[in-house]
mmCIF file of the N, C-alpha and C atoms, coordinates in Angstrom:
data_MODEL
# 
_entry.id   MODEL 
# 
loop_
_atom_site.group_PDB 
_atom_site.id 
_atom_site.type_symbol 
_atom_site.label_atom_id 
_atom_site.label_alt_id 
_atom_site.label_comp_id 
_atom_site.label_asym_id 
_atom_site.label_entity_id 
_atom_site.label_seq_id 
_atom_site.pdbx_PDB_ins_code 
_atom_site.Cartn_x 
_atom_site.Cartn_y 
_atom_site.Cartn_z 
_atom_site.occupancy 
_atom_site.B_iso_or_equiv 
_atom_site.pdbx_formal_charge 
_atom_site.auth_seq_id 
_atom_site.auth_comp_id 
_atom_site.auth_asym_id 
_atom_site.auth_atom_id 
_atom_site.pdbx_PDB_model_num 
ATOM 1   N N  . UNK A 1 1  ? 121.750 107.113 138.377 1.00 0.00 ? 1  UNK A N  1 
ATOM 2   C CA . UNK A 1 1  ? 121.648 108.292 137.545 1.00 0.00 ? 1  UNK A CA 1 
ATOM 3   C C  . UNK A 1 1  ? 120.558 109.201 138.102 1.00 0.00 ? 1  UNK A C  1 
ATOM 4   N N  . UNK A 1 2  ? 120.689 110.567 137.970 1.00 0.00 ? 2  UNK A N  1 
ATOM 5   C CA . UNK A 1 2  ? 120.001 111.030 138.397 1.00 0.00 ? 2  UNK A CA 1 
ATOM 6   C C  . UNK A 1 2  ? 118.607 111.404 137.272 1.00 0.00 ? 2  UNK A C  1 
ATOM 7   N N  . UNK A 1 3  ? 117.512 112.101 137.557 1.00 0.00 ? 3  UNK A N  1 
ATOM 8   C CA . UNK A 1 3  ? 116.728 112.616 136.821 1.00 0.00 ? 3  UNK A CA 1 
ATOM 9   C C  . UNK A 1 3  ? 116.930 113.609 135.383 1.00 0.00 ? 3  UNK A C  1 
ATOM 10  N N  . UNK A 1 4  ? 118.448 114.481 135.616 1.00 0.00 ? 4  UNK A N  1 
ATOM 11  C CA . UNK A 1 4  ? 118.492 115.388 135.284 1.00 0.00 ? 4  UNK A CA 1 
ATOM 12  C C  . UNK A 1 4  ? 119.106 114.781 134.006 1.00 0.00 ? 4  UNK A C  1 
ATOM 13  N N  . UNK A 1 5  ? 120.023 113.539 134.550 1.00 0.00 ? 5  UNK A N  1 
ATOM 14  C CA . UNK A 1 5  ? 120.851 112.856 133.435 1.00 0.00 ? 5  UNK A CA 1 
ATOM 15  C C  . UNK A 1 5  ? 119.676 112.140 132.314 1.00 0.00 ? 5  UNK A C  1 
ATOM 16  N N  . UNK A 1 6  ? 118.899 111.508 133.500 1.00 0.00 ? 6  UNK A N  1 
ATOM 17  C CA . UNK A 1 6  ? 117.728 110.455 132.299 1.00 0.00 ? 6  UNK A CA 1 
ATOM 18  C C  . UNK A 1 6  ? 117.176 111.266 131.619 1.00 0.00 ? 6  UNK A C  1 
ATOM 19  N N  . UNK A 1 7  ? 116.607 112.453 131.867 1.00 0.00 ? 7  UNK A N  1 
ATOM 20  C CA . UNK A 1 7  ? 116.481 113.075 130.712 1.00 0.00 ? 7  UNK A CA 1 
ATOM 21  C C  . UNK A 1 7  ? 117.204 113.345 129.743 1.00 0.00 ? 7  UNK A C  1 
ATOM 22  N N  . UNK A 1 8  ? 118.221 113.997 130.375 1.00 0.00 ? 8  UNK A N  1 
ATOM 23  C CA . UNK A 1 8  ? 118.983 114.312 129.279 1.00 0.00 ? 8  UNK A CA 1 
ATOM 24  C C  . UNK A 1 8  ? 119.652 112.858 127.605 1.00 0.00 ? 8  UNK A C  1 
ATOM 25  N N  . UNK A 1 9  ? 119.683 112.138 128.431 1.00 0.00 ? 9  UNK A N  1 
ATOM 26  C CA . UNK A 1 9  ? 119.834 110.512 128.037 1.00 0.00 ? 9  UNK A CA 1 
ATOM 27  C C  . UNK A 1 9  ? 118.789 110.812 126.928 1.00 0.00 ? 9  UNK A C  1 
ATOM 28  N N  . UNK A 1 10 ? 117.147 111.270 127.174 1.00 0.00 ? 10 UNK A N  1 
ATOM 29  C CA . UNK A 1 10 ? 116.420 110.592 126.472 1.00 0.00 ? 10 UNK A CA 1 
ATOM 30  C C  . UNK A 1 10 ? 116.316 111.442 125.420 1.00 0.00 ? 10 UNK A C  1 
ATOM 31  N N  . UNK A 1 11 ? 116.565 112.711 125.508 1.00 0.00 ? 11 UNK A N  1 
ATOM 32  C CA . UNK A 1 11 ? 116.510 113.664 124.830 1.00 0.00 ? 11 UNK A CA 1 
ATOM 33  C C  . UNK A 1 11 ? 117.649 113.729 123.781 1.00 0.00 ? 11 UNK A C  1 
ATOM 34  N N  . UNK A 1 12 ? 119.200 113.184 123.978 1.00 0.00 ? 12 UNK A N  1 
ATOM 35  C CA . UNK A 1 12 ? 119.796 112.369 122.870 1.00 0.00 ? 12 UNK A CA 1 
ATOM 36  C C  . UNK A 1 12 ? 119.211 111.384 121.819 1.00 0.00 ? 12 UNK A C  1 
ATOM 37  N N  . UNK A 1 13 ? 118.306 110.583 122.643 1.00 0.00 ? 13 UNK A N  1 
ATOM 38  C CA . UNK A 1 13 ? 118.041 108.905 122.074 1.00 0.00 ? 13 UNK A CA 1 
ATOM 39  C C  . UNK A 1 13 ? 117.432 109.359 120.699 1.00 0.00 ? 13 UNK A C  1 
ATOM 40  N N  . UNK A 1 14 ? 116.076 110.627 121.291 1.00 0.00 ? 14 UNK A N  1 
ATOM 41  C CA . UNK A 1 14 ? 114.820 110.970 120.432 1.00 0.00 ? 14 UNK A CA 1 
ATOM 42  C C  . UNK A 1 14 ? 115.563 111.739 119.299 1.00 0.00 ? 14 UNK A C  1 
ATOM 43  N N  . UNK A 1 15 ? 117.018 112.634 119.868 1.00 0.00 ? 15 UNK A N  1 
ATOM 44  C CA . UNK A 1 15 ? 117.332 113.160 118.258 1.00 0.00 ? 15 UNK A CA 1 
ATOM 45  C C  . UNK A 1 15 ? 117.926 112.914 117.285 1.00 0.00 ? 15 UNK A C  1 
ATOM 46  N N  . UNK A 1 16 ? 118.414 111.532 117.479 1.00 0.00 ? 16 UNK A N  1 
ATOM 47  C CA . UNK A 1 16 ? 119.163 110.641 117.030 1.00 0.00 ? 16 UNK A CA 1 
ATOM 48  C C  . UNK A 1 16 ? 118.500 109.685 115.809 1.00 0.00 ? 16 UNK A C  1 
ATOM 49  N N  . UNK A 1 17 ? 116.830 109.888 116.278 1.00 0.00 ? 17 UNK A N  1 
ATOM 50  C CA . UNK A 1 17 ? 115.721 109.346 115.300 1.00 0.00 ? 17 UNK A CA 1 
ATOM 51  C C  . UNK A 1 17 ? 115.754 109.994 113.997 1.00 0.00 ? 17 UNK A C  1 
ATOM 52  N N  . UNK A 1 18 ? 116.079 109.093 112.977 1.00 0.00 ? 18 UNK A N  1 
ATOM 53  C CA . UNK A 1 18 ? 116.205 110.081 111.460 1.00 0.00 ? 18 UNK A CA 1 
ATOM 54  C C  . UNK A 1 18 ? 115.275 109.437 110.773 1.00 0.00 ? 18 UNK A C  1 
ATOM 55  N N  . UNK A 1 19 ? 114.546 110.370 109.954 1.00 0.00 ? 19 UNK A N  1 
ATOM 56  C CA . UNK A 1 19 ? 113.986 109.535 108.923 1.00 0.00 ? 19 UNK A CA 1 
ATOM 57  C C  . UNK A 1 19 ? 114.358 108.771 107.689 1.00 0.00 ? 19 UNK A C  1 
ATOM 58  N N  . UNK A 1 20 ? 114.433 107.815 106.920 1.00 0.00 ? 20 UNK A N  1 
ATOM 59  C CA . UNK A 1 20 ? 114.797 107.502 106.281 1.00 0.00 ? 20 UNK A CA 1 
ATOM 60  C C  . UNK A 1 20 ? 114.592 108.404 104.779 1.00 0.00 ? 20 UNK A C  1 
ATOM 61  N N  . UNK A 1 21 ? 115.386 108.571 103.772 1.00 0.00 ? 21 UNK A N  1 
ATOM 62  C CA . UNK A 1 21 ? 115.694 109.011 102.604 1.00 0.00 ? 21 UNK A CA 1 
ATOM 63  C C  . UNK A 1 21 ? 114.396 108.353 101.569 1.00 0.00 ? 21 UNK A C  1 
ATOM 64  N N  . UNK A 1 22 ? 113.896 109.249 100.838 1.00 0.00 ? 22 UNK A N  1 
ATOM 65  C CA . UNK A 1 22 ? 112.766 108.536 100.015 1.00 0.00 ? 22 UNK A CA 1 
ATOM 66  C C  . UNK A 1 22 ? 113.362 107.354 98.944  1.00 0.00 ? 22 UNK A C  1 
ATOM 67  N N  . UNK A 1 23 ? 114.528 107.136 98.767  1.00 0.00 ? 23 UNK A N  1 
ATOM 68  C CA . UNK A 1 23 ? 115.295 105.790 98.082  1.00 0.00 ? 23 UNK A CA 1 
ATOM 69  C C  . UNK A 1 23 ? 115.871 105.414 98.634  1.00 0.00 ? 23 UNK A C  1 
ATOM 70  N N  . UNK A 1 24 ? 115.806 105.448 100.005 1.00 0.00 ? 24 UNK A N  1 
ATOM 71  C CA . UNK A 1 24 ? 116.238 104.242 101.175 1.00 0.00 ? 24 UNK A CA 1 
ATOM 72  C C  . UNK A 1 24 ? 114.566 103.613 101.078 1.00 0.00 ? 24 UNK A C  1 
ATOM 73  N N  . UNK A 1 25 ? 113.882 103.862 101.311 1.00 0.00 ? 25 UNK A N  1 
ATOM 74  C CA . UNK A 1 25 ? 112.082 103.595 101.786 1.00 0.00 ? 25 UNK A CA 1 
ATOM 75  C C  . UNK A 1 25 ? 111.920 102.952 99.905  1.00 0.00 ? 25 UNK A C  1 
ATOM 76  N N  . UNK A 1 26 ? 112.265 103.029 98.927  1.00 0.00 ? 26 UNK A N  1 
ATOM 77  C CA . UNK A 1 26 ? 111.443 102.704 98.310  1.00 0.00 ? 26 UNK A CA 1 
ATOM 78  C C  . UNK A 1 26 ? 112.469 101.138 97.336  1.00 0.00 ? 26 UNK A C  1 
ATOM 79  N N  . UNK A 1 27 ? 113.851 101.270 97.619  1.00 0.00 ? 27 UNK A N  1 
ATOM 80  C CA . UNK A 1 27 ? 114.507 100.245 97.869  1.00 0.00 ? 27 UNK A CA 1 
ATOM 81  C C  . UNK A 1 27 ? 114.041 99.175  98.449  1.00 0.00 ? 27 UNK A C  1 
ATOM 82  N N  . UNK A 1 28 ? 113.883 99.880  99.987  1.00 0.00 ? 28 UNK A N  1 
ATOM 83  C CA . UNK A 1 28 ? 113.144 98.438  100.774 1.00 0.00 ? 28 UNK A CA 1 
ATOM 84  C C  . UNK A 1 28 ? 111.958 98.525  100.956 1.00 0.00 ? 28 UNK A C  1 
ATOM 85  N N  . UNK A 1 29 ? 111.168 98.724  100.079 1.00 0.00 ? 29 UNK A N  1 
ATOM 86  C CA . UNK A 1 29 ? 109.907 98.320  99.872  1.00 0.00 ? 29 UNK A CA 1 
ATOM 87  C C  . UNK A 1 29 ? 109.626 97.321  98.953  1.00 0.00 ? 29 UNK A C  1 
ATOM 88  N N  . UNK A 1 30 ? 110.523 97.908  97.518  1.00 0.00 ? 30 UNK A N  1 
ATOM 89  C CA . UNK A 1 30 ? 110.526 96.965  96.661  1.00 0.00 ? 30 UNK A CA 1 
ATOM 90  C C  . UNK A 1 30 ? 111.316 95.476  96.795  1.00 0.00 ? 30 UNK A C  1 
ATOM 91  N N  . UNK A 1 31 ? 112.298 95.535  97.702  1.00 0.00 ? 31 UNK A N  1 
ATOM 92  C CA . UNK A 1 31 ? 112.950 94.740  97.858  1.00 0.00 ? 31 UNK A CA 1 
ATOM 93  C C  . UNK A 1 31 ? 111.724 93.476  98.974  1.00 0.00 ? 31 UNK A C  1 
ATOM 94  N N  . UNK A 1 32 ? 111.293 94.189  99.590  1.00 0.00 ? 32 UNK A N  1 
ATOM 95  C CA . UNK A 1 32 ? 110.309 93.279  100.062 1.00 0.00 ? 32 UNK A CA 1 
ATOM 96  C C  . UNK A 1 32 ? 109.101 93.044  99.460  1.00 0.00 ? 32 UNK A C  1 
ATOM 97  N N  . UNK A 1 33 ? 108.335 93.611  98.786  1.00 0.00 ? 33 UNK A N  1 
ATOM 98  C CA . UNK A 1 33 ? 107.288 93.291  97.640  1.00 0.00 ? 33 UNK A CA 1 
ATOM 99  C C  . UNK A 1 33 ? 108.084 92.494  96.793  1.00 0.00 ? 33 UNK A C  1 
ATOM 100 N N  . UNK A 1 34 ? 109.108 92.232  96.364  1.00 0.00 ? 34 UNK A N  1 
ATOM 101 C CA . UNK A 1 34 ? 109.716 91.634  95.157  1.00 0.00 ? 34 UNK A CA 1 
ATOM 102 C C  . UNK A 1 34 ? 109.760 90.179  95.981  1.00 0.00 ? 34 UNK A C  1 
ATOM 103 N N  . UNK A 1 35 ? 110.076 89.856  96.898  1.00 0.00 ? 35 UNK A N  1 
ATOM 104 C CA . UNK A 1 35 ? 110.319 88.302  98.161  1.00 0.00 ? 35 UNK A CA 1 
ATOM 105 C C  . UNK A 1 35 ? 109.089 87.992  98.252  1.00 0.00 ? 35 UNK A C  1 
ATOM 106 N N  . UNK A 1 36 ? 107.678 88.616  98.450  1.00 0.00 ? 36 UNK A N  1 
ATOM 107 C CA . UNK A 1 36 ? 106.935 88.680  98.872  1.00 0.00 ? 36 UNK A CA 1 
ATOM 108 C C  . UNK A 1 36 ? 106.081 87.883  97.370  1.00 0.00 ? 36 UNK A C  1 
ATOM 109 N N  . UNK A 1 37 ? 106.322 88.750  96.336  1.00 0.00 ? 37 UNK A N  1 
ATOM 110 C CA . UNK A 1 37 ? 105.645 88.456  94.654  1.00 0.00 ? 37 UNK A CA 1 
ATOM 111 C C  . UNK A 1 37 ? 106.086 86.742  94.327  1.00 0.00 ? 37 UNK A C  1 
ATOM 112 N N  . UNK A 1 38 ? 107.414 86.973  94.987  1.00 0.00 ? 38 UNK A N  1 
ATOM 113 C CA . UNK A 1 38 ? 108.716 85.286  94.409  1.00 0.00 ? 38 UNK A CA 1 
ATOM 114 C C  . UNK A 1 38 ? 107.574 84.518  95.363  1.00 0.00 ? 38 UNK A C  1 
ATOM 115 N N  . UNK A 1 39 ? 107.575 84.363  96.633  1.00 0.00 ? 39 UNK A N  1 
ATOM 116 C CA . UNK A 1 39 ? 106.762 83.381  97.417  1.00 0.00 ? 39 UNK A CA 1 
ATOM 117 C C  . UNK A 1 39 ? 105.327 83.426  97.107  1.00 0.00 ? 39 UNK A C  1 
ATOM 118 N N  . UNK A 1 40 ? 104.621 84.136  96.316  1.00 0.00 ? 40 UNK A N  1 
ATOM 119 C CA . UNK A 1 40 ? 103.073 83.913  96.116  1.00 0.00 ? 40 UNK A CA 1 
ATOM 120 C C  . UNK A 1 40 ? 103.445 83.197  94.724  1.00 0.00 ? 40 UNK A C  1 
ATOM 121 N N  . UNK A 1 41 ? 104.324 83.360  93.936  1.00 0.00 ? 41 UNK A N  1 
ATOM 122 C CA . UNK A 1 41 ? 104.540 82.401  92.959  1.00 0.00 ? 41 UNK A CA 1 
ATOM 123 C C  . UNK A 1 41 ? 104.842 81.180  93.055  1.00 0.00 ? 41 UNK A C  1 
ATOM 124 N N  . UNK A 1 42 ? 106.033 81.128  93.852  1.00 0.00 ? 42 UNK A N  1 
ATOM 125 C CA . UNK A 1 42 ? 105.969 79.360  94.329  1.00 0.00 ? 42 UNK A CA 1 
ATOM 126 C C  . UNK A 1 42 ? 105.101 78.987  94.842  1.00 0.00 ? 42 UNK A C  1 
ATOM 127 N N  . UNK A 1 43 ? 104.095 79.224  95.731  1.00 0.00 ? 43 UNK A N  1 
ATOM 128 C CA . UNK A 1 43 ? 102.966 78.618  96.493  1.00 0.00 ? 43 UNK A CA 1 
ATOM 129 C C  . UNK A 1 43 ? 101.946 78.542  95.146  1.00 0.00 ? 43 UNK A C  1 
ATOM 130 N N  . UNK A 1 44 ? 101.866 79.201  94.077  1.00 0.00 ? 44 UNK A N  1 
ATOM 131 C CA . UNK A 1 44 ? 101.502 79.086  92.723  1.00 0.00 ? 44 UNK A CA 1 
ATOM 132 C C  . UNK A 1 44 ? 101.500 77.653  92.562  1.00 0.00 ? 44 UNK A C  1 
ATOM 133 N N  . UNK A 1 45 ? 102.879 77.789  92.220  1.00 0.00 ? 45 UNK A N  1 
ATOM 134 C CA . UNK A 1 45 ? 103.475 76.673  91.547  1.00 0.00 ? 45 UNK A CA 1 
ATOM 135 C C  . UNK A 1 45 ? 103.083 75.068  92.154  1.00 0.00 ? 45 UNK A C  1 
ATOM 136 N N  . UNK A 1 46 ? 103.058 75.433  93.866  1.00 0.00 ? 46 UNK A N  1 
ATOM 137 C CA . UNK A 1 46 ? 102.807 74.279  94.468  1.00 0.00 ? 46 UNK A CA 1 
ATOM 138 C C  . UNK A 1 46 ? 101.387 74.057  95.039  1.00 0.00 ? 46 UNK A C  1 
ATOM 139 N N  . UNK A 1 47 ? 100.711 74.354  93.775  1.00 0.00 ? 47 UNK A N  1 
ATOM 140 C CA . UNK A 1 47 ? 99.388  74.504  94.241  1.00 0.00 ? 47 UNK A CA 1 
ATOM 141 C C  . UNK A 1 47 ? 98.598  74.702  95.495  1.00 0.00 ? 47 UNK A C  1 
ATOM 142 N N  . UNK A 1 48 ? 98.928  75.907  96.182  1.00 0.00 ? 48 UNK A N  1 
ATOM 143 C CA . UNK A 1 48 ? 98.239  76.269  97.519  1.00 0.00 ? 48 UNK A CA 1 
ATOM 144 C C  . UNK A 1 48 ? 97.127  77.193  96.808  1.00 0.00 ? 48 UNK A C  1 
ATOM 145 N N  . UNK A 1 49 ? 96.883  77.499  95.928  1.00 0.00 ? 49 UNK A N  1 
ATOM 146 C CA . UNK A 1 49 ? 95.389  78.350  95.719  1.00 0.00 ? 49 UNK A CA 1 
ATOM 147 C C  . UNK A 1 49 ? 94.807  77.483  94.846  1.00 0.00 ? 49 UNK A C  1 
ATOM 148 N N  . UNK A 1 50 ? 94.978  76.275  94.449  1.00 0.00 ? 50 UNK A N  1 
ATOM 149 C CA . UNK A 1 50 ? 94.264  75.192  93.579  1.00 0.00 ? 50 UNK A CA 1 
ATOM 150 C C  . UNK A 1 50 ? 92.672  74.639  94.893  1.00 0.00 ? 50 UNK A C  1 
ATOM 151 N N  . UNK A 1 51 ? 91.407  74.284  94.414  1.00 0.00 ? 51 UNK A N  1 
ATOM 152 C CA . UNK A 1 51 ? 90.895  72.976  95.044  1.00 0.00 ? 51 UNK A CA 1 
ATOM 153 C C  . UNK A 1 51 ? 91.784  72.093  94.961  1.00 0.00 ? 51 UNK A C  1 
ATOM 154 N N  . UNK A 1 52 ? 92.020  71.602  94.439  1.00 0.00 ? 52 UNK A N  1 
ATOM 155 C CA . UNK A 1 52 ? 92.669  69.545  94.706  1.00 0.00 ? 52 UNK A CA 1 
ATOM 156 C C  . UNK A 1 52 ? 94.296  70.145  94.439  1.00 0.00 ? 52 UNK A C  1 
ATOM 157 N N  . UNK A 1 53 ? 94.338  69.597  95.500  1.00 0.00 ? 53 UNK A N  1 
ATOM 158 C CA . UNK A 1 53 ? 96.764  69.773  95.248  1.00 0.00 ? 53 UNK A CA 1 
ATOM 159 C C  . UNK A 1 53 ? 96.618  68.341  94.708  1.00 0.00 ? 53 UNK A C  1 
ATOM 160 N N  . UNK A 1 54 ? 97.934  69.066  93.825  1.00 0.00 ? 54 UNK A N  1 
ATOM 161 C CA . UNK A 1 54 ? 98.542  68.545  92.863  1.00 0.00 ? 54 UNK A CA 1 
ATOM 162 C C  . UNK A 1 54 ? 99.036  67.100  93.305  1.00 0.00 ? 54 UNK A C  1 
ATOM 163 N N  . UNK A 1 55 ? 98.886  66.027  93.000  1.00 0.00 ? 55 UNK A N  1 
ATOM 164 C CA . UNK A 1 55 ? 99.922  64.532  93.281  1.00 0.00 ? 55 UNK A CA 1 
ATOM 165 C C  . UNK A 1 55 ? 101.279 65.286  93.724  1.00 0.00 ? 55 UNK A C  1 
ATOM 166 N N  . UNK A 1 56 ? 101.741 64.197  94.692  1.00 0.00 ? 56 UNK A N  1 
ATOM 167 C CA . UNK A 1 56 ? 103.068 64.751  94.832  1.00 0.00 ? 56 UNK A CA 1 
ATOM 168 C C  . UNK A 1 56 ? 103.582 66.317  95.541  1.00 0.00 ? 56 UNK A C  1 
ATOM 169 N N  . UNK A 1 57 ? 102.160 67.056  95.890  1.00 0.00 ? 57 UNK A N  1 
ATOM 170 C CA . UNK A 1 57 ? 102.555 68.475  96.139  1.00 0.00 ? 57 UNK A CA 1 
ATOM 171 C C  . UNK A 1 57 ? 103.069 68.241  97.563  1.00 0.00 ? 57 UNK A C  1 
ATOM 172 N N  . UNK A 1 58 ? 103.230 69.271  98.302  1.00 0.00 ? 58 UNK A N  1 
ATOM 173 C CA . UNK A 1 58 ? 103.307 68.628  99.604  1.00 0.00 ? 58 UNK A CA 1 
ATOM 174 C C  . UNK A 1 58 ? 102.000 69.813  100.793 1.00 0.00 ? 58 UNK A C  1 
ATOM 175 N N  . UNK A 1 59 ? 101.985 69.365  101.707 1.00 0.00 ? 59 UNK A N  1 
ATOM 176 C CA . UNK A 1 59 ? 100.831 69.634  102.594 1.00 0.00 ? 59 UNK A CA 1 
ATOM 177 C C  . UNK A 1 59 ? 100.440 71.009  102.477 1.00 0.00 ? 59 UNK A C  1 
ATOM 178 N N  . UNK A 1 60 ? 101.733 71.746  103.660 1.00 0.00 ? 60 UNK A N  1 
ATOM 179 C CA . UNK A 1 60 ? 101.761 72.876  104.045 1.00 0.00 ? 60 UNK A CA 1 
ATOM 180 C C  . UNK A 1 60 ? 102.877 73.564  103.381 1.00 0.00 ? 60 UNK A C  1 
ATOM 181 N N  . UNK A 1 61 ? 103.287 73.239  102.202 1.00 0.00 ? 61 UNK A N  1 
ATOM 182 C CA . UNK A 1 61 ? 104.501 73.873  102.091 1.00 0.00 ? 61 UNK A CA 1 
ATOM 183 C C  . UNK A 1 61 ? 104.338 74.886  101.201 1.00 0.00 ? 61 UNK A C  1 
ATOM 184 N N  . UNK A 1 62 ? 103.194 75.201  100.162 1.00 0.00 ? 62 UNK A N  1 
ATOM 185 C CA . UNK A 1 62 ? 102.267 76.093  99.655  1.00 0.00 ? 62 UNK A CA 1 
ATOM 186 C C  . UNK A 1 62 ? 101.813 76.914  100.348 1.00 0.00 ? 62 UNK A C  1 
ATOM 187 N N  . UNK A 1 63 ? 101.165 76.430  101.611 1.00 0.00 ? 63 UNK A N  1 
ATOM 188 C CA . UNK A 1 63 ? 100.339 77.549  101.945 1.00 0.00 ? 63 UNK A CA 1 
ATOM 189 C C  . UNK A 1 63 ? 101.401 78.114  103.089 1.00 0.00 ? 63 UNK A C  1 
ATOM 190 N N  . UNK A 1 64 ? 102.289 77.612  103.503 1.00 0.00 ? 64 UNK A N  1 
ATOM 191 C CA . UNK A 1 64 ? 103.458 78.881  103.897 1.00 0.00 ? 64 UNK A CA 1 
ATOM 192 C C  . UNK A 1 64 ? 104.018 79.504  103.434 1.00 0.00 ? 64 UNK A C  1 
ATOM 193 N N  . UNK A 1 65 ? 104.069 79.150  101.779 1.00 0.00 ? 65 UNK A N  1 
ATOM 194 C CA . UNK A 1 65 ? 104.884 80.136  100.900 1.00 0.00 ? 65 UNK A CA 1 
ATOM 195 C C  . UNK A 1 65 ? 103.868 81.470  100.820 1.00 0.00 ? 65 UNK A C  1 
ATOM 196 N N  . UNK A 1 66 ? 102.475 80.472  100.492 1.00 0.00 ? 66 UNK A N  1 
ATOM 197 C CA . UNK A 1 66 ? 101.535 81.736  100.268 1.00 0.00 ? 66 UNK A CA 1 
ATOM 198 C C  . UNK A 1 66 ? 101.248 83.391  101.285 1.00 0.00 ? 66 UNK A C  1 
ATOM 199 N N  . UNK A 1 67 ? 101.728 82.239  102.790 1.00 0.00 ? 67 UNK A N  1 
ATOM 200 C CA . UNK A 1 67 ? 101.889 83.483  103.975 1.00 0.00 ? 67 UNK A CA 1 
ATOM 201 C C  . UNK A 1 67 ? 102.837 83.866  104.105 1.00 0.00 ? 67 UNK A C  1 
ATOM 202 N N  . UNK A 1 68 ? 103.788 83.925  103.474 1.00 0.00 ? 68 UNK A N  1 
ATOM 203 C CA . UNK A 1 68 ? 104.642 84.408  104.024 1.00 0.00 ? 68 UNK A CA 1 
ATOM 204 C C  . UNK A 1 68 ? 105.167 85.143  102.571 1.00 0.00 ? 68 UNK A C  1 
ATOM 205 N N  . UNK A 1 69 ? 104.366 85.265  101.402 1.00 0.00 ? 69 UNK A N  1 
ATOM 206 C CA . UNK A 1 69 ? 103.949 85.945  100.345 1.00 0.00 ? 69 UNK A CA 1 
ATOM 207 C C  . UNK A 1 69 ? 103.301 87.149  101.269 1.00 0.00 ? 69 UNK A C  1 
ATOM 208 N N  . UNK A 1 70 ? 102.732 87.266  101.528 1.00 0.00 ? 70 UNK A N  1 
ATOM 209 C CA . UNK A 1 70 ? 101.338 87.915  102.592 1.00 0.00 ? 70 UNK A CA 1 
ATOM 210 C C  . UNK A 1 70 ? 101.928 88.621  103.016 1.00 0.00 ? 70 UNK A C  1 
ATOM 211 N N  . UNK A 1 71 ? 102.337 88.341  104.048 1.00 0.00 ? 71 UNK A N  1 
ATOM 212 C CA . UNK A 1 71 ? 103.391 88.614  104.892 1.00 0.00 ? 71 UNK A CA 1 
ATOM 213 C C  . UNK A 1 71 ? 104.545 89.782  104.462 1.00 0.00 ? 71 UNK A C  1 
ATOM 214 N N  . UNK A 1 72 ? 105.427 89.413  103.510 1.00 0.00 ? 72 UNK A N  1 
ATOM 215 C CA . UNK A 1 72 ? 106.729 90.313  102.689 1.00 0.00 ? 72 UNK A CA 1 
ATOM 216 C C  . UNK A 1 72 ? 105.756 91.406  102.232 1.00 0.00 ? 72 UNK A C  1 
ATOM 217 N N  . UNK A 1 73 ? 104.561 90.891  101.726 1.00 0.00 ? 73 UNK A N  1 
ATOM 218 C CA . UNK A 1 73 ? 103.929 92.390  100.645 1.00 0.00 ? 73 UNK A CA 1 
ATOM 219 C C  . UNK A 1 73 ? 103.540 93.205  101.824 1.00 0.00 ? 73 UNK A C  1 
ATOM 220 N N  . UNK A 1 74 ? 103.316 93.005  102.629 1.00 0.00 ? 74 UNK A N  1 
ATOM 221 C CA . UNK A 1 74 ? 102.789 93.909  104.354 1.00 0.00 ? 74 UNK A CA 1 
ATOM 222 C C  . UNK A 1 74 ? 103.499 94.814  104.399 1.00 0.00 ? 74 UNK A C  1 
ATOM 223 N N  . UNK A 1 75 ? 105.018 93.981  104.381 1.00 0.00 ? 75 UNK A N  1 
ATOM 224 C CA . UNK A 1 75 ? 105.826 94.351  105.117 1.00 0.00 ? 75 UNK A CA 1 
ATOM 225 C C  . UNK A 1 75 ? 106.440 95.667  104.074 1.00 0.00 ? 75 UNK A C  1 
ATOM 226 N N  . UNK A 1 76 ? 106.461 95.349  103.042 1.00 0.00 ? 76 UNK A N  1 
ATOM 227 C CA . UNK A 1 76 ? 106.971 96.403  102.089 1.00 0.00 ? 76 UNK A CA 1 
ATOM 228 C C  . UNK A 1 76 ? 105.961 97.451  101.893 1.00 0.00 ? 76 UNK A C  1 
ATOM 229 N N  . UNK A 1 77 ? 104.576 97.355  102.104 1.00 0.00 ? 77 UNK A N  1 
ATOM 230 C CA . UNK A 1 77 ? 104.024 98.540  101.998 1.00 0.00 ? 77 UNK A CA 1 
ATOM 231 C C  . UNK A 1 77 ? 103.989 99.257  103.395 1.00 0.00 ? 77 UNK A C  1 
ATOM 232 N N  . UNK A 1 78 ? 104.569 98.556  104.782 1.00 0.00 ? 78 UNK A N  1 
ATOM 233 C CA . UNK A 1 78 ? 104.549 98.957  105.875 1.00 0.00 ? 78 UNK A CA 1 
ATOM 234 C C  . UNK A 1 78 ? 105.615 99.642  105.857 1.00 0.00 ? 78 UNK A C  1 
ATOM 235 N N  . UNK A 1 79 ? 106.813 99.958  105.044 1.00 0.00 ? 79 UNK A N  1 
ATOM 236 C CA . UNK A 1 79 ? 107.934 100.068 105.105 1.00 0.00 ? 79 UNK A CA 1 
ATOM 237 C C  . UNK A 1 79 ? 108.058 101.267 104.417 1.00 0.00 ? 79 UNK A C  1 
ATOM 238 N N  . UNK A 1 80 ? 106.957 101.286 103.346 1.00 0.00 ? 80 UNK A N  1 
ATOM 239 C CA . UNK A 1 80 ? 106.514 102.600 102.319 1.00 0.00 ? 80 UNK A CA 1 
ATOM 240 C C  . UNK A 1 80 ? 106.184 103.783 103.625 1.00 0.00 ? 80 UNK A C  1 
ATOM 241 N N  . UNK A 1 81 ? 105.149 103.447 103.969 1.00 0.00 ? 81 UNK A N  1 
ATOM 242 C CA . UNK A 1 81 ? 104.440 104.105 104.812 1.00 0.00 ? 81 UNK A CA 1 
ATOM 243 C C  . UNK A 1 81 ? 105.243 104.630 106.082 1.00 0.00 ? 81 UNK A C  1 
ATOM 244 N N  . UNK A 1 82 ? 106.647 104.057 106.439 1.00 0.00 ? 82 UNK A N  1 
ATOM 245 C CA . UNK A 1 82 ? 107.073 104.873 107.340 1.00 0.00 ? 82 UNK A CA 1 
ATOM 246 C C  . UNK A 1 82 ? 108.305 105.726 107.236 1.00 0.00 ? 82 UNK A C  1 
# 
């Protein structure tokens, strides 16, 4: 390809970039704050923010819910923001 084409190529790609609709963005924001709220509750539940876990809890399986709680709420206010 030549130069004249790659540009031209790129200059399609870039106008092709749309922004998303303010209830497309706030759909999936909430939709990921809402995954994000569910997993800081189960890690609740399975005592990952307790001192002493619960008998029976299990190791890490709290505190991955808890990150990945973390994690979804990021992601939905990262999602606001663009």
């Amino acid at each position: 390809m030549s130069s004249a084409e790659l540009s031209h190529a790129s200059t399609q790609t870039e106008s092709r970039v749309q922004e998303d609709c303010l209830a497309c963005k706030l759909v999936g924001s909430v939709a990921f704050a809402g995954v994000g709220l569910y997993a800081l509750q189960v890690a609740q539940k399975d005592g990952a923010f307790a001192r002493v876990r619960p008998p029976g809890g299990s190791l890490i399986g709290g505190r991955l819910a808890a990150l990945l709680g973390v994690v979804f709420l990021g992601l939905g206010a990262g999602r606001m923001a663009m």
